[in-house]
N, C-alpha and C positions, 0 to 999 in steps of 0.2 A: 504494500500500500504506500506505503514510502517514498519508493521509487518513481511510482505514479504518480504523485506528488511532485517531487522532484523534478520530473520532467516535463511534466503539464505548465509547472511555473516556471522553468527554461522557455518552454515555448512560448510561454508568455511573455516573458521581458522583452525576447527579441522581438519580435511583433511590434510591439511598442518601441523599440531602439527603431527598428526600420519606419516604421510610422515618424516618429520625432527628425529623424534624416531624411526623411522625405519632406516633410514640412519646413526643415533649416533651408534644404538646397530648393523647391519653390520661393519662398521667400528673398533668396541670395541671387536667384532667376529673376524674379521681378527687381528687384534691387537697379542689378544690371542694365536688364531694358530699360529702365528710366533713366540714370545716367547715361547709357547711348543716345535717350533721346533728346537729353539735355545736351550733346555735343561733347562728353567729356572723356580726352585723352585714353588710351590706353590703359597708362600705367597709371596713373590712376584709379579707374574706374578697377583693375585687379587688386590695387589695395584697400580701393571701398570694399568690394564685395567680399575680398579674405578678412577682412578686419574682422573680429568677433565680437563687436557693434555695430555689423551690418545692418541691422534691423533699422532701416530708416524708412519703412513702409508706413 
C-alpha cells in the first residue's frame, strides 16, 4: 500500500512541475512577443525574458 502511495504522489508532483513549466515558459512567450513588438534589440529582449522577473505581463 505504501508503494502505491508513493508512486501515485510521484506522479503527482511531476504533473504539476510540468504544468508550472509550462505556464513559466507561456508567460516568458508572451513576454517576448511584446518586447518584439515594442522594437527591442536582441540582446536585450534575451535578458528580459531569462531574467527570473520576467513576469512583466
Amino acid at each position: 500500500m505504501l508503494l502505491v502511495v508513493g508512486a501515485l504522489t510521484d506522479v503527482l508532483v511531476a504533473a504539476q512541475t510540468r504544468s508550472d513549466l509550462d505556464t513559466r515558459l507561456q508567460a516568458r512567450a508572451a513576454v517576448a512577443a511584446q518586447l518584439v513588438e515594442q522594437g527591442v534589440r536582441q540582446g536585450e529582449l534575451v535578458r528580459q525574458v531569462e531574467s527570473p522577473t520576467s513576469s512583466r505581463s
